[in-house]
N, C-alpha and C positions, 0 to 999 in steps of 0.2 A: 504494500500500500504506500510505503513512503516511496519507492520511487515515483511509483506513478502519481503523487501528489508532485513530487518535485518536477517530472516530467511535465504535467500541465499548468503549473505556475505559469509560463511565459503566456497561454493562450487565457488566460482570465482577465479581467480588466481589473484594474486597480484595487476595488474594492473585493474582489472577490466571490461575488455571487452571481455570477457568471458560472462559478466552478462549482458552488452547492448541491444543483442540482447534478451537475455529470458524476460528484464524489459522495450523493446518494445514491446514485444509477448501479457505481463500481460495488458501493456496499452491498445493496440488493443485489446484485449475480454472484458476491462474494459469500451470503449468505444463502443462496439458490446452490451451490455449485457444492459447499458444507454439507447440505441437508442434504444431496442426492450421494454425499459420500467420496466424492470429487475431489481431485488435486489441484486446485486454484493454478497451477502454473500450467496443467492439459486444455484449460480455458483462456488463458493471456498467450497460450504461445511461447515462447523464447525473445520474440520482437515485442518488447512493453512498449518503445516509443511509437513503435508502431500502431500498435494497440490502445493510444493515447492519443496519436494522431487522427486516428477515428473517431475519438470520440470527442472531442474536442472541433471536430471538423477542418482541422490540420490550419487553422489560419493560428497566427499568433499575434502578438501588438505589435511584433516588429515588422511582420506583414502588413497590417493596419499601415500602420505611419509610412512604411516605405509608398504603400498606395496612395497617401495622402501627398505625401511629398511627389511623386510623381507628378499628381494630379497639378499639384499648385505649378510645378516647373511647365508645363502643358500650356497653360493657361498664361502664364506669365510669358511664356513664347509665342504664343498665339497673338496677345497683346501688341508685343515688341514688335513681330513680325507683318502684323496686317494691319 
């Protein structure tokens, strides 16, 4: 579980509760996967980040901003230029 909390740090926003619900989601299959008797690592795989980047839907804030900053450089070209 710590990893995959540390894994999705970058993809929550500031506050945090962004990640609540996806780190009740992990709890629930973690407590689904228990009750059938299950080894929690034949469910995650070997690839956690990977396994995080799904669930998270693979964007992070550094994704966000880089988007953001593009946009504005776009714009600010577009300006300059026409």
């Amino acid at each position: 579980m710590e990893q995959i909390k540390v894994t999705l740090y970058p993809c929550g926003n500031l506050s945090g509760r962004n990640l609540v619900p996806i780190l009740d989601g992990v709890l629930g299959l973690f407590e689904e996967t228990a009750a059938e008797g299950q080894d929690v690592h034949d469910v995650l795989g070997a690839d956690v980040e990977g396994f995080c980047a799904a669930l998270a839907g693979a964007r992070s804030h550094r994704d966000r901003w880089r988007e953001q900053l593009n946009g504005n450089v776009a714009r600010k070209l577009r300006r300059a230029g026409g």
